[in-house]
C-alpha positions as CSV (number, residue, x, y, z in Angstrom):
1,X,-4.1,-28.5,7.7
2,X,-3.9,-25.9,4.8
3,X,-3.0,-23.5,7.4
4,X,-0.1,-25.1,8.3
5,X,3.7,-23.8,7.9
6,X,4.5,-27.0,5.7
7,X,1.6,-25.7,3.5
8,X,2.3,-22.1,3.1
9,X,6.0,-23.3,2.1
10,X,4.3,-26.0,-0.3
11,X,2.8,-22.7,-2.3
12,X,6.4,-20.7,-1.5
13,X,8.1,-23.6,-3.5
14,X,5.3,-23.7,-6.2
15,X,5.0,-20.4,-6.9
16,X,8.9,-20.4,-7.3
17,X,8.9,-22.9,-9.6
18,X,6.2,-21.2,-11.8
19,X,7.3,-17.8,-11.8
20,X,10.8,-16.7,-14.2
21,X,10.4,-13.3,-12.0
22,X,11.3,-14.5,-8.7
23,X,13.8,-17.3,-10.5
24,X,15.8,-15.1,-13.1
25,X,14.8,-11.1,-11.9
26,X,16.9,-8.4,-11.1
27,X,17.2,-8.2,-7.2
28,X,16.5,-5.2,-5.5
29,X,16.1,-4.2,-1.7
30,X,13.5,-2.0,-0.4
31,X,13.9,-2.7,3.2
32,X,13.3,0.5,5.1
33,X,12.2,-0.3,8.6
34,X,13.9,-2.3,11.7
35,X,13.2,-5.8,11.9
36,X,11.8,-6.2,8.8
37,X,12.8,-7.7,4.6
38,X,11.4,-5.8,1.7
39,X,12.3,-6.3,-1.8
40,X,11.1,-6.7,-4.9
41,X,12.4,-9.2,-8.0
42,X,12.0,-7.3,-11.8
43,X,12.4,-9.6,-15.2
44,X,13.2,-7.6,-17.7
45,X,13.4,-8.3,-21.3
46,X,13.4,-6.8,-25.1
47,X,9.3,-7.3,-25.3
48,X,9.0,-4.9,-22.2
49,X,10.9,-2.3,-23.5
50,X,12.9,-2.6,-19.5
51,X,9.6,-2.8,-17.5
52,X,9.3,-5.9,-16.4
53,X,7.0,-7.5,-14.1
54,X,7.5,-7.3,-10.7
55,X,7.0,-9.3,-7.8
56,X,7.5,-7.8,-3.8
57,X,7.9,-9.6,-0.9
58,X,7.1,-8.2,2.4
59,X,8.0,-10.2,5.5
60,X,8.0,-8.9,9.5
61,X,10.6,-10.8,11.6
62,X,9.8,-9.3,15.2
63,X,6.7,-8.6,17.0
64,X,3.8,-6.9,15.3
65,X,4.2,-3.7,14.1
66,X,4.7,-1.8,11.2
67,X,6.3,-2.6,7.6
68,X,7.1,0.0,5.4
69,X,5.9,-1.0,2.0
70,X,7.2,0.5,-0.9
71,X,4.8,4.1,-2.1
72,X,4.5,2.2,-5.7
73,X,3.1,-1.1,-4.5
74,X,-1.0,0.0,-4.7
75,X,-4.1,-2.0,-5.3
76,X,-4.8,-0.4,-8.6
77,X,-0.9,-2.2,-10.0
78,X,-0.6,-5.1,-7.8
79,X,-2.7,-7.6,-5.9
80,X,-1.3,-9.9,-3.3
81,X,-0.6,-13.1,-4.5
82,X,0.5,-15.3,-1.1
83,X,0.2,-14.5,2.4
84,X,0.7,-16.8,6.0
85,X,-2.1,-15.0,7.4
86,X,-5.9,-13.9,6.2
87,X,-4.7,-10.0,6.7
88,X,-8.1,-8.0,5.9
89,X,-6.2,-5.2,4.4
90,X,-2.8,-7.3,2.6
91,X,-1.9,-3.4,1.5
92,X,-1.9,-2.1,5.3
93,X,1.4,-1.6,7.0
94,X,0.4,-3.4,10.4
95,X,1.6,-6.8,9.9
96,X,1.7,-10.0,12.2
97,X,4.0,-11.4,13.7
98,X,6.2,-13.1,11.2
99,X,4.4,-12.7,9.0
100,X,4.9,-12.5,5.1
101,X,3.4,-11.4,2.3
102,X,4.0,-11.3,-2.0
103,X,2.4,-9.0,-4.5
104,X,2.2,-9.7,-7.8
105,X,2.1,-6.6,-10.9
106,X,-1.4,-7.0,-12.2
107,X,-0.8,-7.2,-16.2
108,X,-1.8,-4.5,-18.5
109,X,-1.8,-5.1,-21.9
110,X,-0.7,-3.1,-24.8
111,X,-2.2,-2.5,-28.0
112,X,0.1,-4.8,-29.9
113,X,-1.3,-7.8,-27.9
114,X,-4.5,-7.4,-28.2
């Protein structure tokens, strides 16, 4: 079933394979509730002049309850990009239990690439 735990860590392992970010990027924790993992991964590199993009996980390891989420991660800079449950609201606090989440920075463009 495509709602299976074998699937969701199929897309885990793809997504990890396509992505330099989560491979290569600078590691940093954001955790700042019990019972939870919040972090984020950041490539950076001489085209971004040090921003990089950024991918955060989010994942609840006790009952449900609330996660706090970083105050940068919004829906106008990041959509979520994997979940192991259809959350309505992937930006709400209230997760499942167990469950995880990863937001991907949307991409903006700059002059020069255009």
């Amino acid at each position: 079933s495509e709602k299976s735990i074998f699937a969701f860590y199929r897309e885990v392992l793809k997504l990890r394979a396509s992505s330099e970010t989560i491979k290569r990027g600078i590691f940093r924790d954001l955790t700042k509730s019990e019972g939870s993992f919040v972090y984020e991964r950041v490539s950076v590199s001489d085209k971004n002049d040090g921003e990089g993009d950024k991918i955060v996980v989010a994942i609840n390891f006790g009952e449900k309850g609330a996660v706090a989420l970083p105050e940068f991660l919004d829906k106008e800079n990041f959509e979520p990009i994997l979940s192991n449950y259809e959350t309505a609201d992937k930006f709400s606090e209230n997760f499942e239990p167990f469950e995880a989440r990863v937001f991907g920075q949307k991409r903006k463009f700059s002059d020069k690439e255009i």
